[in-house]
TISESE-167299 format. One record per residue: residue in one letter; chain; x, y, z of N, C-alpha, C in turn. Coordinates in steps of 0.001 Angstrom, whole numbers. Layout:
# TISESE-167299
NODE_resn_chain_n_c1_n_c2_n_c3_ca_c1_ca_c2_ca_c3_c_c1_c_c2_c_c3
NODE_A_A_X_Y_Z_X_Y_Z_X_Y_Z;
...
***
This chain:
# TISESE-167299
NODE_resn_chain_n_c1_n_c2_n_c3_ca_c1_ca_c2_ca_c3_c_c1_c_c2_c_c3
NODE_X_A_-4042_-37590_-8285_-4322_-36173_-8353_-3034_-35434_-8650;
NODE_X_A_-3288_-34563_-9286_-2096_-33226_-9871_-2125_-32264_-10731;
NODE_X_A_-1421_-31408_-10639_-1542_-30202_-11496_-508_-30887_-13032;
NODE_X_A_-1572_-29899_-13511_-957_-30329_-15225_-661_-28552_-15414;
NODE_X_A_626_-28661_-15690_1003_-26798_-16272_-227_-26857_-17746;
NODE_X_A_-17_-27992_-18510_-374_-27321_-19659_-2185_-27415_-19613;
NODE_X_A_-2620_-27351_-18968_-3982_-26990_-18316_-3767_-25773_-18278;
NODE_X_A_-3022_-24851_-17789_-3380_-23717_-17668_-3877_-22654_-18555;
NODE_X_A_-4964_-21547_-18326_-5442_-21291_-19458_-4304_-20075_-20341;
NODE_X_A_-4387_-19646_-21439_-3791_-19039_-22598_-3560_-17331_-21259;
NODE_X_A_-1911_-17206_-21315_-1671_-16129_-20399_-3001_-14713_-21211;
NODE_X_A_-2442_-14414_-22381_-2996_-13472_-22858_-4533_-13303_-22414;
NODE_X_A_-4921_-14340_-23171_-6841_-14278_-22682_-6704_-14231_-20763;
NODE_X_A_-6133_-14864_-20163_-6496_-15093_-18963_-6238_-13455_-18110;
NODE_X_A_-4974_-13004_-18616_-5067_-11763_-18602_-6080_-10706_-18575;
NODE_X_A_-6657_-10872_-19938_-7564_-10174_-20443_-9009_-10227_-19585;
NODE_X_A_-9291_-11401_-19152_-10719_-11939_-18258_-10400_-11474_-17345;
NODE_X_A_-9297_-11021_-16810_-9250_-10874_-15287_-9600_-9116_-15459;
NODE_X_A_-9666_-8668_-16754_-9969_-7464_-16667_-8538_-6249_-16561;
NODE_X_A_-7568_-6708_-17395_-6471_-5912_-17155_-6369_-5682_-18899;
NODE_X_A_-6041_-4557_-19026_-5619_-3845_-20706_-4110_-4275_-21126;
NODE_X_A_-4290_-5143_-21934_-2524_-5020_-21956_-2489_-4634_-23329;
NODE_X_A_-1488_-3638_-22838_-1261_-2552_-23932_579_-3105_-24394;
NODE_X_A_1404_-2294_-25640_2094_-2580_-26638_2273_-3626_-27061;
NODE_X_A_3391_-4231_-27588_3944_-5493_-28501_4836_-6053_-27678;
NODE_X_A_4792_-7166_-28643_5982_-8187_-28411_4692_-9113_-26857;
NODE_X_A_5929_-9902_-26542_5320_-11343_-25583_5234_-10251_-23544;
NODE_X_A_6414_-9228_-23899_5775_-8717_-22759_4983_-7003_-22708;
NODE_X_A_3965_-7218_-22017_2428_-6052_-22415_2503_-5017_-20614;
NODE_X_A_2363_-4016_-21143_2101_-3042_-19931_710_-3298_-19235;
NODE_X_A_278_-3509_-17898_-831_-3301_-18007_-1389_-2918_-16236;
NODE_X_A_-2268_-2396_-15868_-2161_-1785_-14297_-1531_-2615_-13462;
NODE_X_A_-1181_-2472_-11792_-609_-3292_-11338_-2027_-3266_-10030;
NODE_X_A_-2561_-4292_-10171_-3571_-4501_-9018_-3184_-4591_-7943;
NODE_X_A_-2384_-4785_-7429_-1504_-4879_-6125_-1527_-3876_-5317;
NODE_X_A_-768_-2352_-6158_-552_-1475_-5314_-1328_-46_-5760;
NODE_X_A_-2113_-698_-7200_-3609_466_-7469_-2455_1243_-8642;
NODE_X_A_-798_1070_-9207_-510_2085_-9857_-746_1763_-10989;
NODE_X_A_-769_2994_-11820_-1114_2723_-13358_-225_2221_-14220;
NODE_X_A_-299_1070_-15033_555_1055_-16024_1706_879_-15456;
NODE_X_A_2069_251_-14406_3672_61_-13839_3487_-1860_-13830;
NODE_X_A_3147_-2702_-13813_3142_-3947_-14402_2830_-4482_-15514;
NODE_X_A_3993_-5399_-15541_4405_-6196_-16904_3882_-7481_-16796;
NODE_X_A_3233_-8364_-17625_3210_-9590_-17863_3613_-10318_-19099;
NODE_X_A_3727_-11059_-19457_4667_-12489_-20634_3414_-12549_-20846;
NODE_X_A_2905_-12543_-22613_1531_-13805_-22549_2051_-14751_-23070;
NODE_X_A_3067_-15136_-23462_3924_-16341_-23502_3741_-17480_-22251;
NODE_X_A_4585_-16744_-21085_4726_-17602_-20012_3707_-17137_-18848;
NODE_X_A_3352_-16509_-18757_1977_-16013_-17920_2785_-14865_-16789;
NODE_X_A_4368_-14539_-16783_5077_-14447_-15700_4627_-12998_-15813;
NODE_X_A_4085_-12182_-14331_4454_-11292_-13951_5050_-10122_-13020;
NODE_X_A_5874_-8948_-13209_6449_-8059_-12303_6052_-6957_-12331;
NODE_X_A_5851_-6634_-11182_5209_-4796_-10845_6594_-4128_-10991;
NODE_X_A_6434_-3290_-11734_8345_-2525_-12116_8165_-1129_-11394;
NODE_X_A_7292_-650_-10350_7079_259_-9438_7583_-210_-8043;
NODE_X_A_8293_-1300_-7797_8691_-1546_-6511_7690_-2569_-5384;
NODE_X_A_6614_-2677_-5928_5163_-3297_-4568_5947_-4559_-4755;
NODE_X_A_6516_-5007_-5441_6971_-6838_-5090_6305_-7823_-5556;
NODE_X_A_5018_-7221_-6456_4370_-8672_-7104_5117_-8922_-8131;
NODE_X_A_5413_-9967_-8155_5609_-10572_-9318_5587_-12314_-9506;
NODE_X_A_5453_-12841_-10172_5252_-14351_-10267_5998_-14861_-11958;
NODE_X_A_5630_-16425_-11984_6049_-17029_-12812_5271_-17605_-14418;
NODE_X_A_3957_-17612_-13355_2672_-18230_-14420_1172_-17325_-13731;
NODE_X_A_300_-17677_-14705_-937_-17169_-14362_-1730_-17926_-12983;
NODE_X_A_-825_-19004_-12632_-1326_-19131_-11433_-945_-18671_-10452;
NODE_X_A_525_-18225_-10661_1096_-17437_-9199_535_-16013_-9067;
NODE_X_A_-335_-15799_-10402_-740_-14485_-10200_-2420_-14574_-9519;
NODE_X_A_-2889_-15686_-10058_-4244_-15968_-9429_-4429_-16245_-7829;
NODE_X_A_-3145_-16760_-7626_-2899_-17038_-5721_-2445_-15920_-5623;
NODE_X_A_-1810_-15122_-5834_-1489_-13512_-5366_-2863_-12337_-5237;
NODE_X_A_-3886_-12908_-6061_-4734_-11563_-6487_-5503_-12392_-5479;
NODE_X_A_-6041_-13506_-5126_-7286_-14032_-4455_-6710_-14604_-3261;
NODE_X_A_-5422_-14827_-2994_-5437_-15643_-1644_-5100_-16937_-1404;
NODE_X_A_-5843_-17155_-2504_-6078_-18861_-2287_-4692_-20047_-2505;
NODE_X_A_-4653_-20910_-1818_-3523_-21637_-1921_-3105_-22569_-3294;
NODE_X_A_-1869_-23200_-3615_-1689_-23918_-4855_-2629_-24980_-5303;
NODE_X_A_-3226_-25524_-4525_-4396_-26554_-4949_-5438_-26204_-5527;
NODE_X_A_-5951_-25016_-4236_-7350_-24336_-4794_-7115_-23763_-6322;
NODE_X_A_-6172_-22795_-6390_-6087_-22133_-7266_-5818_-22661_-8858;
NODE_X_A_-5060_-23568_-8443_-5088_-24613_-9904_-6203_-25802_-10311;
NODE_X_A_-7129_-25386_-9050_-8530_-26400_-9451_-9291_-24869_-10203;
NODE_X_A_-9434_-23885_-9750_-10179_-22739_-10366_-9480_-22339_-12080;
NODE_X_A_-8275_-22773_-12135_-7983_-22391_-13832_-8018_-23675_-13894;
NODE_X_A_-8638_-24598_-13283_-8832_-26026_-14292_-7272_-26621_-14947;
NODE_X_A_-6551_-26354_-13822_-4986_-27140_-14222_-5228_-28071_-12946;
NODE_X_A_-5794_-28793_-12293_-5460_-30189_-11170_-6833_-30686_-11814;
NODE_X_A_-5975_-31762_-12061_-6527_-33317_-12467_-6838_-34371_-11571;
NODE_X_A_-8001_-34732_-11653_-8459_-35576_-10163_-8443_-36976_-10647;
NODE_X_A_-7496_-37945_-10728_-7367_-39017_-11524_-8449_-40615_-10407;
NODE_X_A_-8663_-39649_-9372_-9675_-40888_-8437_-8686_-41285_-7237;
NODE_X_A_-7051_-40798_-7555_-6437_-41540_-6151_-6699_-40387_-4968;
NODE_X_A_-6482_-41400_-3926_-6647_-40576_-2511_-5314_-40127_-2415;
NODE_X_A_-5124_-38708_-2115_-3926_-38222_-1557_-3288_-38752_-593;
NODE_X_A_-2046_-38701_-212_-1338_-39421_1097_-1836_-38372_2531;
NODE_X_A_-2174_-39186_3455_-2457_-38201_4659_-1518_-37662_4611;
NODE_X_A_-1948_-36406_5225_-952_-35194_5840_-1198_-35201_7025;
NODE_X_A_109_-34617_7847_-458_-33932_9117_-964_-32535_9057;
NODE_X_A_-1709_-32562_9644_-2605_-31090_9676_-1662_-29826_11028;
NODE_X_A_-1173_-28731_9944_-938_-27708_10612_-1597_-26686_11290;
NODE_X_A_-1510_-26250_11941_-2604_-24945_12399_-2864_-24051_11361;
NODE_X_A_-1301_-23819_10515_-1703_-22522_9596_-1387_-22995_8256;
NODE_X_A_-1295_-22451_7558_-1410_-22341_5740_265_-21889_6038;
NODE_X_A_922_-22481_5284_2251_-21848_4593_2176_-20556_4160;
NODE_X_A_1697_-20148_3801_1470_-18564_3516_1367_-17791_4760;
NODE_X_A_242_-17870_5773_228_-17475_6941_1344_-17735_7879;
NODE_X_A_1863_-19092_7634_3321_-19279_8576_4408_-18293_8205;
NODE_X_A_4183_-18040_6705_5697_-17100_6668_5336_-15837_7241;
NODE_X_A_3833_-15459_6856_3830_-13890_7850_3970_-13895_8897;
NODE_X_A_3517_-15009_10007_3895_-14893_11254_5298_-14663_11754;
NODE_X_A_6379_-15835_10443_8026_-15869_10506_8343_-14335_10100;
NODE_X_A_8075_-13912_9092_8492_-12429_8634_8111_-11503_10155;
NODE_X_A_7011_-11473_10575_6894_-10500_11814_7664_-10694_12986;
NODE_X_A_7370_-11990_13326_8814_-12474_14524_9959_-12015_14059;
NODE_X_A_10485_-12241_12943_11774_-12265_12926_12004_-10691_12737;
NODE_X_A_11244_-9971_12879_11619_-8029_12417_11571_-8203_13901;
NODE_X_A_10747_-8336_15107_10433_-8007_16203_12292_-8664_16820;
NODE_X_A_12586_-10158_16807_13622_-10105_16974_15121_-9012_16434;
NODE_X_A_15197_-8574_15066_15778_-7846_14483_15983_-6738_14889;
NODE_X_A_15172_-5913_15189_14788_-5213_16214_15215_-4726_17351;
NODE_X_A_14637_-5888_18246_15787_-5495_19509_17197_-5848_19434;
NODE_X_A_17703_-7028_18506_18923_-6643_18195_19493_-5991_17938;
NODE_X_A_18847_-5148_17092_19739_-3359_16858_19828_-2990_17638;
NODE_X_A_18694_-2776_19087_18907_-1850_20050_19998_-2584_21037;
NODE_X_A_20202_-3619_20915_21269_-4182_21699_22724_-3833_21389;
NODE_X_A_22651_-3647_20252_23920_-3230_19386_24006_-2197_19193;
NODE_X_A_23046_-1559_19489_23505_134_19897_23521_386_21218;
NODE_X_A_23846_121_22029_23419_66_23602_22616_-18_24105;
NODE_X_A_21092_117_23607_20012_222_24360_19569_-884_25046;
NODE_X_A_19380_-1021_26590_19151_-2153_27303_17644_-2614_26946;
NODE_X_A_17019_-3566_27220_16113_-3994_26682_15114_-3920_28120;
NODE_X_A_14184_-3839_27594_13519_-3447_29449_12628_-5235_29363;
NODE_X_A_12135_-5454_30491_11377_-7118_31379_10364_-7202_29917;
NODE_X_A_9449_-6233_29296_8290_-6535_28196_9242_-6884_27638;
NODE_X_A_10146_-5953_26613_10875_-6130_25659_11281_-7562_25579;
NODE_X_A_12285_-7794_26505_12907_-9226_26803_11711_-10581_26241;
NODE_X_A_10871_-10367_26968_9688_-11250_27087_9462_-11222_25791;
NODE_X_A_9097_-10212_24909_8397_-10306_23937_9737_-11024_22684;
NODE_X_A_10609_-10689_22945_11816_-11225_22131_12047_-13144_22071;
NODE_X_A_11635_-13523_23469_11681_-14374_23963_10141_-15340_23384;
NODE_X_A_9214_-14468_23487_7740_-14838_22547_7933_-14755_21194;
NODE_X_A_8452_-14143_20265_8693_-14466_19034_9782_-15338_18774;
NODE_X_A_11136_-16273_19419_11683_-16911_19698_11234_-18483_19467;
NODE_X_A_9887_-18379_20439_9187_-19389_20917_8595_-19452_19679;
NODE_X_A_7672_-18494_19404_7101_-19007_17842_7407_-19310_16793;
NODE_X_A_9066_-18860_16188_9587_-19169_15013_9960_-20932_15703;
NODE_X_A_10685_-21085_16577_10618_-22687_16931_9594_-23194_16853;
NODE_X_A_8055_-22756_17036_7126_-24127_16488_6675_-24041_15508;
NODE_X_A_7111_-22562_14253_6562_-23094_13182_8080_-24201_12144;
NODE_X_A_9054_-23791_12913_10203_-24804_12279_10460_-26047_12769;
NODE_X_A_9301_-26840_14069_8870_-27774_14068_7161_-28201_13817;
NODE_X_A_7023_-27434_13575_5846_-27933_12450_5935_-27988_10826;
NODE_X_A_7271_-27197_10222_7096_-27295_9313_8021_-28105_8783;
NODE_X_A_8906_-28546_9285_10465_-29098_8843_10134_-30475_8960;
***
């Protein structure tokens, strides 16, 4: 089993199906940015499928699949079985161990811990004492970035 890049379908058309206008010339086209609802502030390649929201929201990707896992959710497997780029050649994958969460979900949990730690570090560094919740809760996001960096490492 595996993804084949050149499976992936034609950026331009795939573009186009997903229902986005891409408007001027050349390999990169203006066209809405679904992300953050603004008009006409994302760019895509129909060359390389790569795109960037040039309004600031932060989407941006490499190929039409990083844009298909951005718009739907869905993880690198799923999403490259839906544009018909993973090839099922009959072998069994190697077991995995099974995580609680999706890599995607682990980093939001890491991104939120780590602001909540960040956080009271400022207030530590500005003098502010940290009150028994505070502590605790610093101490609970602590605890959680350690088991997703032994679950994931």
């Amino acid at each position: 089993m595996g993804f084949d890049r050149n499976l992936l379908p034609d950026p331009a058309t795939f573009y186009e199906e997903a229902g986005l206008r891409l408007t001027g010339r050349g390999k990169w086209r203006t066209v809405a940015c679904e992300f953050h609802g603004g008009g006409d502030s994302m760019r895509v390649n129909t060359a390389s499928g790569a795109f960037v929201c040039m309004a600031g929201c932060g989407a941006r990707g490499g190929d039409v699949l990083a844009y298909h896992m951005a718009r739907t959710g869905a993880e690198f497997v799923e999403a490259a079985r839906a544009l018909g780029a993973w090839v099922d050649d009959g072998t069994k994958p190697a077991p995995s161990k099974p995580t609680p969460l999706s890599p995607r979900a682990a980093l939001a949990v890491l991104a939120h811990e780590s602001f909540v730690v960040a956080v009271a570090a400022g207030n530590v560094a500005h003098g502010v004492m940290l009150s028994d919740r505070d502590r605790g809760r610093v101490l609970q996001a602590a605890s959680r970035i350690n088991r997703l960096a032994e679950v994931f490492a």
